[in-house]
PATORKE-186570 format. One line per field, with one value per residue: residue number from 1; residue in three letters; z, x, y of N, C-alpha, C, CB in turn. Coordinates in pm, 1 decimal. Glycine has a CB too. Layout:
% residues N
nr <- NUM;...
rest <- Ala;...
n.Z <- Z;...
n.X <- X;...
n.Y <- Y;...
ca.Z <- Z;...
ca.X <- X;...
ca.Y <- Y;...
c.Z <- Z;...
c.X <- X;...
c.Y <- Y;...
cb.Z <- Z;...
cb.X <- X;...
cb.Y <- Y;...
% end
This chain:
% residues 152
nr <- 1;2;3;4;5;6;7;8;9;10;11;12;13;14;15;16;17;18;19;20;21;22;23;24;25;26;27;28;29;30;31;32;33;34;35;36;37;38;39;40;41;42;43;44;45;46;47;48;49;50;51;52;53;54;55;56;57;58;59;60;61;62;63;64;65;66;67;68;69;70;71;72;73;74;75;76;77;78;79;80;81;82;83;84;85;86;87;88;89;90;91;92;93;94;95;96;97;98;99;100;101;102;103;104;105;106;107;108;109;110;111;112;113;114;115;116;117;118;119;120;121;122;123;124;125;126;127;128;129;130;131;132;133;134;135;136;137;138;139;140;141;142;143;144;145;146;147;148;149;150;151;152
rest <- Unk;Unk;Unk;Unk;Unk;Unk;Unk;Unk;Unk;Unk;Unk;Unk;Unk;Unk;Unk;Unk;Unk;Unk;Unk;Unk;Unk;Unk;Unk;Unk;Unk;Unk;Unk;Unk;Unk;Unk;Unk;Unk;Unk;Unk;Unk;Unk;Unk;Unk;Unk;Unk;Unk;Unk;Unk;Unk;Unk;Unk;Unk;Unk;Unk;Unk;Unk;Unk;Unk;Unk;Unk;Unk;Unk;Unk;Unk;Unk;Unk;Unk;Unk;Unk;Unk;Unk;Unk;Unk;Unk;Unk;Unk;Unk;Unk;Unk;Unk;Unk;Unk;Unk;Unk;Unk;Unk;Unk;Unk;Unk;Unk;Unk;Unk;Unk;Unk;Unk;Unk;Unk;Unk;Unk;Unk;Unk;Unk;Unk;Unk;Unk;Unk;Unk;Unk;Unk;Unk;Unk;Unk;Unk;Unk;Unk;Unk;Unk;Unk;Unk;Unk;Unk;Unk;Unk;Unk;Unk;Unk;Unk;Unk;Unk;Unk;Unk;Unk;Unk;Unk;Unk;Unk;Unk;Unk;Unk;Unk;Unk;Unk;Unk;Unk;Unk;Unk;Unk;Unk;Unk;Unk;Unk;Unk;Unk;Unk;Unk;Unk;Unk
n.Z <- 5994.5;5896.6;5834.9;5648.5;5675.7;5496.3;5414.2;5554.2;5431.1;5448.0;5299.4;5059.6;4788.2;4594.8;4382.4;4078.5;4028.0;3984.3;3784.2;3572.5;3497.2;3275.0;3096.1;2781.6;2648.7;2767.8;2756.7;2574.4;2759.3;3055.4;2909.0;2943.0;3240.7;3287.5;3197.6;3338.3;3565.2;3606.0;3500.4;3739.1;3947.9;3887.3;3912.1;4179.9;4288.2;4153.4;3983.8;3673.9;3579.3;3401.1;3167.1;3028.5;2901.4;2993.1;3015.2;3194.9;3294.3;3294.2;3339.1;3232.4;3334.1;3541.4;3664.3;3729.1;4011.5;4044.5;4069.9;3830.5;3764.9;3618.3;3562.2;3685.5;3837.0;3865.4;4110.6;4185.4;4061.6;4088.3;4106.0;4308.3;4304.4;4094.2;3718.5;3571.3;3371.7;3408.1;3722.9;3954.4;4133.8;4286.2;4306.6;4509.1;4630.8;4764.5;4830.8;4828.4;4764.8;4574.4;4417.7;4341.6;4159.7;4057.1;3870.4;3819.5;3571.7;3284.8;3302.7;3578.0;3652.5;3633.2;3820.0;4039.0;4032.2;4051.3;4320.1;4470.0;4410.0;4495.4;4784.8;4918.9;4796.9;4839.1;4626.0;4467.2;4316.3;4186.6;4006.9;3643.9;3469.2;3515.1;3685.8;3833.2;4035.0;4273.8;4385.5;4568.4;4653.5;4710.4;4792.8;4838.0;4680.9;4651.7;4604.9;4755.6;4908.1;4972.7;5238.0;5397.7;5440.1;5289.3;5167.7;5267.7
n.X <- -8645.2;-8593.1;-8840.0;-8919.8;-9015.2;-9142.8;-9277.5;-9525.5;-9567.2;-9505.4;-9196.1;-9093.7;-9056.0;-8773.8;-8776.2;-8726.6;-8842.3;-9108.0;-9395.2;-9596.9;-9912.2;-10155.6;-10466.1;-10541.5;-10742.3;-10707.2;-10707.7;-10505.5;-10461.3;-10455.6;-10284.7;-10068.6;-10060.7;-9973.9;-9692.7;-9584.6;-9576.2;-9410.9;-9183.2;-9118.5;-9105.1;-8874.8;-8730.4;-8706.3;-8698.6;-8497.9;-8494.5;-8615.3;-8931.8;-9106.7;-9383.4;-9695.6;-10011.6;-10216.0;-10405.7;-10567.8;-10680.4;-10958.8;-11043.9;-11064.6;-10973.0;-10774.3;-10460.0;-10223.3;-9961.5;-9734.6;-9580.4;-9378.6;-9308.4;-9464.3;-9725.0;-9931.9;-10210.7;-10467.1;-10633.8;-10740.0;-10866.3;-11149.4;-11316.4;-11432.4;-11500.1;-11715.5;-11713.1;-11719.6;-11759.5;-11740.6;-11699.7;-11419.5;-11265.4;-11062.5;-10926.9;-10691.8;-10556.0;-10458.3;-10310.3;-10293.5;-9981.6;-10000.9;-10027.1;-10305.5;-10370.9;-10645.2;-10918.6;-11193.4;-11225.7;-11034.8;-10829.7;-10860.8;-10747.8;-10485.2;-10439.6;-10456.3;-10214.9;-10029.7;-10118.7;-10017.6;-9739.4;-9725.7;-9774.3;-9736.7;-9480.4;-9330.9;-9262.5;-9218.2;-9322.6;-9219.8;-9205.2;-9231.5;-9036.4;-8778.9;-8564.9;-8709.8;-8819.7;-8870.6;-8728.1;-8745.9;-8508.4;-8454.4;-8218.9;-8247.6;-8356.8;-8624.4;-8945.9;-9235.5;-9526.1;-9860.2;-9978.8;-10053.2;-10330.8;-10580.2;-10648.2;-10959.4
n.Y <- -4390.4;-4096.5;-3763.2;-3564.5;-3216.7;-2976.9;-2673.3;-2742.1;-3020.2;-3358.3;-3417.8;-3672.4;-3847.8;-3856.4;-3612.4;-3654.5;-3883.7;-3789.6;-3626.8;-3383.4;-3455.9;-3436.4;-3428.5;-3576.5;-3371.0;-3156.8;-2773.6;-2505.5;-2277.0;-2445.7;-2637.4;-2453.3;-2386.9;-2631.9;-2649.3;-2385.7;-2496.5;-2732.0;-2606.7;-2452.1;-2589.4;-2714.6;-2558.8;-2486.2;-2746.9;-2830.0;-3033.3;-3212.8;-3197.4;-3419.0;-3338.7;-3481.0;-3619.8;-3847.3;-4095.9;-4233.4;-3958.0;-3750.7;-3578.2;-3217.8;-2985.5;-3036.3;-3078.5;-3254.4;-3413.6;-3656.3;-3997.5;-4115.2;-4351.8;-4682.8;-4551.2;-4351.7;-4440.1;-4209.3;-4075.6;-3872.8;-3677.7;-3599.2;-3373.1;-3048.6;-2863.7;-2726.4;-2693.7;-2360.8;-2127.7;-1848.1;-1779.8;-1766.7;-2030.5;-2269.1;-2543.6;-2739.3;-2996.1;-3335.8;-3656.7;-4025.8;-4030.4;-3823.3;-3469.6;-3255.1;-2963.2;-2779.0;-2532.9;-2405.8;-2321.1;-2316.0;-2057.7;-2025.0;-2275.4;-2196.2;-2000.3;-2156.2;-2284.8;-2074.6;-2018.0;-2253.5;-2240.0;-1990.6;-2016.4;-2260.0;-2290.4;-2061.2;-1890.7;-1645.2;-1307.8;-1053.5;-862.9;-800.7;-969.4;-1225.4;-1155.4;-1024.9;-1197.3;-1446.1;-1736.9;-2025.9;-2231.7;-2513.9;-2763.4;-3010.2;-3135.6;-3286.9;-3378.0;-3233.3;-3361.8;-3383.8;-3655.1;-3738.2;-3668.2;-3530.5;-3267.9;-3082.6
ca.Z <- 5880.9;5899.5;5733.3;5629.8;5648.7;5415.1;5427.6;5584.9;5334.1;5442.5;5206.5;5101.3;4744.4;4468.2;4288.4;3917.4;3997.5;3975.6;3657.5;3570.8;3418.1;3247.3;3026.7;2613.3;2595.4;2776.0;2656.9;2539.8;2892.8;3125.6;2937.6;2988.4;3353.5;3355.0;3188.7;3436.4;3725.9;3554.8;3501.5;3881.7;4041.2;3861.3;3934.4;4347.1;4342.1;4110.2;3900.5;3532.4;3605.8;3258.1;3133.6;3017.9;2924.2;3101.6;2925.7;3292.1;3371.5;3196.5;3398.6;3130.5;3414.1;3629.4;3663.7;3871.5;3983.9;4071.5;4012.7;3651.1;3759.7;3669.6;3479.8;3829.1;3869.1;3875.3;4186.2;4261.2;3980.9;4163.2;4116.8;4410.6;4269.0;3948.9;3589.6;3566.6;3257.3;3499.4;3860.1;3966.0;4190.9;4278.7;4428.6;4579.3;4728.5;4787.5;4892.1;4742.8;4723.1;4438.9;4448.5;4234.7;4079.7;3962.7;3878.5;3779.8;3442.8;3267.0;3378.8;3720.3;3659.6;3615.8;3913.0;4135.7;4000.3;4083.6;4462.7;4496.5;4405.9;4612.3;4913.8;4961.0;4806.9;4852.8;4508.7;4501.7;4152.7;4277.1;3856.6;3540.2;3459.2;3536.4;3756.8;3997.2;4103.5;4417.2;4382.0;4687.0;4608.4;4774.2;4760.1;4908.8;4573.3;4721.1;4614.9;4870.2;4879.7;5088.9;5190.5;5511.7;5473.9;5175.3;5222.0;5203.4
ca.X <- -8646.6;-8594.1;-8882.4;-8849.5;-9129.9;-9192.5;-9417.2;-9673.2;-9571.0;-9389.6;-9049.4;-9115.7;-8971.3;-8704.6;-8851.3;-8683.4;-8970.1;-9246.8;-9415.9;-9686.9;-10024.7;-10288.0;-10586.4;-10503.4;-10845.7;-10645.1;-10697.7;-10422.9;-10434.6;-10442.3;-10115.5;-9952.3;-10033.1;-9902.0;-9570.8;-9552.4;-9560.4;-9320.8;-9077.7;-9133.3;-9079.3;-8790.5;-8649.2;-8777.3;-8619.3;-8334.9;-8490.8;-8731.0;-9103.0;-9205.4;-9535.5;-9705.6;-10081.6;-10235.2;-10547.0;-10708.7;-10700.4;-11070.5;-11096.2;-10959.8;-10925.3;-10684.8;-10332.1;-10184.4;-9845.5;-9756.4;-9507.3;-9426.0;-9308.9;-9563.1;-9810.7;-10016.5;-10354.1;-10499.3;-10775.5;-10769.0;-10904.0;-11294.9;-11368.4;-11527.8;-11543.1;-11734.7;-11694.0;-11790.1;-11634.1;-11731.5;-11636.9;-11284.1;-11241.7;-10955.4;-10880.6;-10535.5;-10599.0;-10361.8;-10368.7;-10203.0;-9860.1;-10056.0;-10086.1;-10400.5;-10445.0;-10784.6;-10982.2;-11337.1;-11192.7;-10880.5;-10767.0;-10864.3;-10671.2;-10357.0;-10442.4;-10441.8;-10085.1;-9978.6;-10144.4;-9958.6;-9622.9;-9708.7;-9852.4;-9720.3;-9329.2;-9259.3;-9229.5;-9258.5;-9276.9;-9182.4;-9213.3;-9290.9;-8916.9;-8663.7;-8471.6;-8758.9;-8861.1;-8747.9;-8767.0;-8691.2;-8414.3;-8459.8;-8102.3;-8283.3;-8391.1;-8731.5;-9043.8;-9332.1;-9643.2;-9970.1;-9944.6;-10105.7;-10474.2;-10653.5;-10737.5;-11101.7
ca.Y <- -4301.9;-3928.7;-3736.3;-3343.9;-3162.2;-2830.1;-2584.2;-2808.5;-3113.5;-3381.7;-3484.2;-3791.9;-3898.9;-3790.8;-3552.4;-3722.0;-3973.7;-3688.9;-3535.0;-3316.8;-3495.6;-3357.8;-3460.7;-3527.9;-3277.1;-3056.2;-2655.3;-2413.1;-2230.6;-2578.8;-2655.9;-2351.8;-2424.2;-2757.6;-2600.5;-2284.6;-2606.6;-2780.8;-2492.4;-2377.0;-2746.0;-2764.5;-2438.0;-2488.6;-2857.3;-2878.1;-3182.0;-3213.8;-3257.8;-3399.9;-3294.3;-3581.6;-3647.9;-3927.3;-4168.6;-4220.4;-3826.2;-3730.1;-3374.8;-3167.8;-2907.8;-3047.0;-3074.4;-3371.0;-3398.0;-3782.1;-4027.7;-4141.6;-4488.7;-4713.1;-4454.7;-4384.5;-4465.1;-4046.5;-4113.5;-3771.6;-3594.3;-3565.5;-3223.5;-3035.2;-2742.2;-2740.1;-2580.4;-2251.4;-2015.1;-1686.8;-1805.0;-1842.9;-2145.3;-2361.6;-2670.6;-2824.1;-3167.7;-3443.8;-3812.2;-4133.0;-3971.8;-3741.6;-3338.9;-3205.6;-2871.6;-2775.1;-2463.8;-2411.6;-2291.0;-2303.0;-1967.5;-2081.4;-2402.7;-2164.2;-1968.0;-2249.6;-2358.6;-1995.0;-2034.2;-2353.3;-2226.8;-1887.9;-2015.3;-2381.4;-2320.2;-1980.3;-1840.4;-1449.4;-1242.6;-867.3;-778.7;-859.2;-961.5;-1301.8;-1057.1;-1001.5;-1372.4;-1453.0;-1877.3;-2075.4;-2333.0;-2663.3;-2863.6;-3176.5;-3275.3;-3390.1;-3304.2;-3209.9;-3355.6;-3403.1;-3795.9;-3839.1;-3679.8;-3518.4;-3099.4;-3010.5
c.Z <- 5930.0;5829.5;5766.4;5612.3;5577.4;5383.0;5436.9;5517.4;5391.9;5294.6;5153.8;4952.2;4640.1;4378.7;4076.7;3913.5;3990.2;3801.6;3683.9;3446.4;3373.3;3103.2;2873.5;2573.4;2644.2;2691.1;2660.8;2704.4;3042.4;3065.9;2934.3;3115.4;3394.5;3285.9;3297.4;3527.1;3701.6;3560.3;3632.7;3934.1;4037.5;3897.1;4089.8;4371.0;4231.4;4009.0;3745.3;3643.6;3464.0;3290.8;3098.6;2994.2;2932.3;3041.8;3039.8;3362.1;3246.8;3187.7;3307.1;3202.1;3536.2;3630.1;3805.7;3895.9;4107.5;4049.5;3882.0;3695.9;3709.1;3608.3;3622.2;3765.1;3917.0;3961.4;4214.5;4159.7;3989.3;4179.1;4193.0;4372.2;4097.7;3827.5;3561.5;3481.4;3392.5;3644.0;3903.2;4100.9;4174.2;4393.1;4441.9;4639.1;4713.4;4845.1;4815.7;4699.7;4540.2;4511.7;4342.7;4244.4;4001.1;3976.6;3787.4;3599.0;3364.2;3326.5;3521.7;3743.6;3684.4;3766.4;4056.3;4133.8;4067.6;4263.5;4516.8;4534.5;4528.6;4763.7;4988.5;4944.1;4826.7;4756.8;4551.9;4348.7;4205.4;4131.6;3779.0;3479.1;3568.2;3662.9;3899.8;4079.3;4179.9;4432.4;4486.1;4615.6;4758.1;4762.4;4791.1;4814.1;4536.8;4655.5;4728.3;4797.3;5028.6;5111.6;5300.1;5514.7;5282.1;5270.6;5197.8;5126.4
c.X <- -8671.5;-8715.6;-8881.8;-8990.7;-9116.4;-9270.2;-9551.8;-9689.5;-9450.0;-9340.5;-9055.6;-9020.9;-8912.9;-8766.1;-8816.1;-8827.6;-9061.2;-9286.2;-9548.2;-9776.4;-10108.4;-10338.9;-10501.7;-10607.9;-10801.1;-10662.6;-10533.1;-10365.7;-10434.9;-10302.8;-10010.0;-9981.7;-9958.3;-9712.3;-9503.8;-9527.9;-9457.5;-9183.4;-9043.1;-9076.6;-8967.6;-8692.4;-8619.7;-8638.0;-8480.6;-8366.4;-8625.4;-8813.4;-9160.1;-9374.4;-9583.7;-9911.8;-10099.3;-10381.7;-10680.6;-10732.1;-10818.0;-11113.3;-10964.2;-10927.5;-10833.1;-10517.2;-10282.8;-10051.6;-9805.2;-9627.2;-9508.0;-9366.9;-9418.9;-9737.6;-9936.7;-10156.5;-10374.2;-10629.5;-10843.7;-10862.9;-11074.6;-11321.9;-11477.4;-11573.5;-11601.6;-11713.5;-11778.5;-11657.2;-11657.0;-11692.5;-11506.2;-11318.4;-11143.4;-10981.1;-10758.7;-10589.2;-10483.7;-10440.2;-10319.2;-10090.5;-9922.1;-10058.6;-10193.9;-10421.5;-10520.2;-10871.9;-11114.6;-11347.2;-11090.9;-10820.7;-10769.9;-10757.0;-10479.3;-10372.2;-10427.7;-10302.8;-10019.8;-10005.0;-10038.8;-9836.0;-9606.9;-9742.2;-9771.5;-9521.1;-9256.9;-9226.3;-9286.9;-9200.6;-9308.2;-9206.3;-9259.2;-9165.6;-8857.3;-8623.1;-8554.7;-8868.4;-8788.6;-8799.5;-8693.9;-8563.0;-8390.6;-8349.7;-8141.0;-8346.3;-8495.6;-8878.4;-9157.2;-9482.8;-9737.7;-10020.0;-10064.8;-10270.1;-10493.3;-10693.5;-10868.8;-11093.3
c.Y <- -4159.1;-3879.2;-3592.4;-3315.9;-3017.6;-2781.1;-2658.2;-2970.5;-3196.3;-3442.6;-3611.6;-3870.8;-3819.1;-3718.0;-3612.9;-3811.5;-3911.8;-3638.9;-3510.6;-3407.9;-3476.4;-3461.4;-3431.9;-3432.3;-3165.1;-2857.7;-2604.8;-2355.3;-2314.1;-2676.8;-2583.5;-2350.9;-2495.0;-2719.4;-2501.6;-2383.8;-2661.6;-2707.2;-2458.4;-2482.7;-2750.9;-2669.6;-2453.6;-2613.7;-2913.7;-3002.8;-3121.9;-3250.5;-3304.6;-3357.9;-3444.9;-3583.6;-3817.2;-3979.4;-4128.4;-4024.9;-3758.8;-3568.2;-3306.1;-3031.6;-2953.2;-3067.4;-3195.0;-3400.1;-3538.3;-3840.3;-4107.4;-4286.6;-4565.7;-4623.2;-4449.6;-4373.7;-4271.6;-4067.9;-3986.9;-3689.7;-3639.7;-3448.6;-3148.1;-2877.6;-2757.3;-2616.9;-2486.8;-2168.5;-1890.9;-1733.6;-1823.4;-1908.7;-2228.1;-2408.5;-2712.2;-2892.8;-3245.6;-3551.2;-3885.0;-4085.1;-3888.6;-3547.8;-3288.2;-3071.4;-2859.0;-2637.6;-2452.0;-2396.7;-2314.8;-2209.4;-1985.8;-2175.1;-2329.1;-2087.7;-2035.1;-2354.0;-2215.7;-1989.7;-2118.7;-2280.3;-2152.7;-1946.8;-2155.1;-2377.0;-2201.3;-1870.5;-1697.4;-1388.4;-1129.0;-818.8;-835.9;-981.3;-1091.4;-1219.1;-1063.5;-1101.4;-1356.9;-1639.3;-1904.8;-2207.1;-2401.6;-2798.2;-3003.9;-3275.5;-3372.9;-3325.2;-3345.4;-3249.2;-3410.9;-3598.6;-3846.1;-3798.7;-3562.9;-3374.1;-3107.2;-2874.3
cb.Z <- 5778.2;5820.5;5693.2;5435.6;5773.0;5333.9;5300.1;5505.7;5180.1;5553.8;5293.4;5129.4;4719.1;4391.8;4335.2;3907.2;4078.0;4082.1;3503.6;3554.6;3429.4;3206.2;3074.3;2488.4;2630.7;2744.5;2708.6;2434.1;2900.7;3097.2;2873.0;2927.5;3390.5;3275.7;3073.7;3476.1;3769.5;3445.0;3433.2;3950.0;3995.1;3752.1;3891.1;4375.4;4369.4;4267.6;4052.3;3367.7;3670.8;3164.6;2987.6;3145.6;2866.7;3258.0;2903.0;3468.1;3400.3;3246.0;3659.4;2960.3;3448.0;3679.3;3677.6;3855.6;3999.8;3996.5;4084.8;3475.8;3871.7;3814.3;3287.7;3977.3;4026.2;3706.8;4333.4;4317.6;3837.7;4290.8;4009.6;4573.6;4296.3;3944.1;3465.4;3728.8;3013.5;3512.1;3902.3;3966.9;4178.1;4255.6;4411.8;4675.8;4657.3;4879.3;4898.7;4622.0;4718.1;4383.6;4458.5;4236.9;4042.2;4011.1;3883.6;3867.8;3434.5;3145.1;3349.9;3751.4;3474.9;3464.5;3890.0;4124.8;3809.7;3990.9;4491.8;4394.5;4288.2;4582.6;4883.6;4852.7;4684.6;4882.2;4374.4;4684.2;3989.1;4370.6;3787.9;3429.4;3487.7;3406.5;3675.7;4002.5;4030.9;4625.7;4257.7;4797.9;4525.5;4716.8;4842.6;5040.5;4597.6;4924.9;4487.1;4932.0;4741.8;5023.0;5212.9;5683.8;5695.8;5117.9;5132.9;5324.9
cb.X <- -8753.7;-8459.7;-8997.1;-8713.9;-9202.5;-9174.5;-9434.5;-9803.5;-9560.3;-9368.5;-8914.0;-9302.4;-9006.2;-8651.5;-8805.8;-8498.4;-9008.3;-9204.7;-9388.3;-9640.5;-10062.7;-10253.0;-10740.7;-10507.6;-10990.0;-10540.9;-10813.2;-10507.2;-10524.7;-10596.6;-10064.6;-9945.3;-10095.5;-9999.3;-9573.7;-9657.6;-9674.1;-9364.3;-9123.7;-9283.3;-9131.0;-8799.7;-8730.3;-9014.4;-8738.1;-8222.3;-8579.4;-8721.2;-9226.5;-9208.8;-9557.2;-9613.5;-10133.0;-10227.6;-10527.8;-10670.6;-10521.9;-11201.9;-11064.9;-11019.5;-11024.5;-10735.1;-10289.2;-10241.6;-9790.1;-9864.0;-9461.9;-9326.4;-9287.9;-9508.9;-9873.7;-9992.1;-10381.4;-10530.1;-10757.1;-10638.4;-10815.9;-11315.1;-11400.8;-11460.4;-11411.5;-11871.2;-11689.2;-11850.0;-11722.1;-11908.2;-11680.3;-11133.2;-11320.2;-10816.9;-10940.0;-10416.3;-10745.3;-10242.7;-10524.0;-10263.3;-9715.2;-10273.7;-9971.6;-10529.4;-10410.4;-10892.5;-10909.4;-11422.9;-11197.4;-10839.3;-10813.0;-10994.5;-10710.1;-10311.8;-10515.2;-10568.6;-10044.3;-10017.7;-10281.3;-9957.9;-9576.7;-9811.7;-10046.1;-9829.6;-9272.0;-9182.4;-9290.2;-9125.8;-9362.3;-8964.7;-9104.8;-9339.5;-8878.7;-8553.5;-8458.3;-8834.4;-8839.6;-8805.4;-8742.9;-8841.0;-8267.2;-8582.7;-7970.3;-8402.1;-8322.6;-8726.1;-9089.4;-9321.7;-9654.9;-10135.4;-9756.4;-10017.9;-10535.1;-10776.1;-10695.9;-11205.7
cb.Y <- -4345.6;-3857.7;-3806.6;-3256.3;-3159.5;-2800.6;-2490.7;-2697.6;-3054.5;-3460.2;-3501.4;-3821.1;-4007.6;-3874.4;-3373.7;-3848.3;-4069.1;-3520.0;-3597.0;-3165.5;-3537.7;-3154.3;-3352.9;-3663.3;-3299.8;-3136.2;-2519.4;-2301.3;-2135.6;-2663.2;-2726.5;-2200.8;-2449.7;-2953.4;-2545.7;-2170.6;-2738.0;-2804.6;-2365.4;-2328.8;-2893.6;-2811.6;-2291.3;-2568.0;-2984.4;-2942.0;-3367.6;-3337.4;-3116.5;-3571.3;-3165.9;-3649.2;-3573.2;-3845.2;-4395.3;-4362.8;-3720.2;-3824.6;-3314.4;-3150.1;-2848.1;-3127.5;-2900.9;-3526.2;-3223.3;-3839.6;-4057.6;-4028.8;-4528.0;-4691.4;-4534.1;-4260.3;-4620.1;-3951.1;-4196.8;-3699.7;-3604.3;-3611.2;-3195.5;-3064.2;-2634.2;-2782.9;-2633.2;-2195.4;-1934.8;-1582.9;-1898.1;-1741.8;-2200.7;-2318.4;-2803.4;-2758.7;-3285.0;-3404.2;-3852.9;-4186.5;-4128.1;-3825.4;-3236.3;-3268.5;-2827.3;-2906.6;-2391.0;-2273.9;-2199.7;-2286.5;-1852.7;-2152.1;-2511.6;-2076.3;-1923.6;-2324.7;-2414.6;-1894.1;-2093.6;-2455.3;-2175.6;-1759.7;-2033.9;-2503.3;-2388.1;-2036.4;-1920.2;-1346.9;-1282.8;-806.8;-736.5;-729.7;-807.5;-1310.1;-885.6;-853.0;-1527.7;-1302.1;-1964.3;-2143.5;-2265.2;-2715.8;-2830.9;-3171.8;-3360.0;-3383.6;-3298.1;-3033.8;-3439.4;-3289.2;-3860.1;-3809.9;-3585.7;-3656.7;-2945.4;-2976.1
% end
């Protein structure tokens, strides 16, 4: 087996089998995160990410991005950074073919979806404005995730 590695992530399955999970307690600004991820993934890899809340996902700050076969088991959502309205803090972790976004807050929670994109796929917003995104386009159809160890 061939495997692709990207930006630090290896390639591993079809992104169609992926969606974005979040908490039914979910706020207002934790699901306009999990939409901005959604929108971005899909833009990056060419496929839907449904949205989707999720019974076993309790952290109403996180964002988990998994496969929907199967309604996954959410192991990841252990929050190392705790809730704080004044602190910004984010977490990205992986492990069990899972990626987790999580920030100390909601607005955090979105900030750590914007890290992701920027830091892990490439995404670049030069404006305010469609026009001045610069999105990476990924023909391989794959989405990237963290499989073989778990970030601190």
């Amino acid at each position: 087996m061939i495997m692709l590695v990207l930006a630090g992530f290896p390639v591993m399955a079809p992104a169609a089998d992926y969606g974005v999970f979040l908490s039914a307690t979910a706020s207002e600004p934790v699901r306009f995160a999990a939409a901005e991820l959604s929108r971005y993934l899909e833009a990056v890899f060419g496929h839907s990410f449904p949205i989707a809340s999720h019974s076993a996902l309790s952290d109403a700050l996180a964002l988990v991005v998994a496969p929907v076969a199967g309604r996954p088991v959410l192991a990841l959502a252990s929050a190392s950074c705790p809730e704080d309205p004044v602190l910004e803090e984010i977490e990205i972790c992986s492990g069990a073919g899972m990626l987790m976004l999580r920030g100390s807050n909601p607005r955090s929670t979105l900030f750590a979806v914007y890290t992701f994109l920027e830091e892990d796929l490439g995404c670049r917003w030069l404006g305010p404005y469609a026009v001045d995104e610069d999105i990476p386009r990924f023909p391989i159809g794959r989405l990237t995730t963290r499989l073989e160890h778990a970030d601190q």
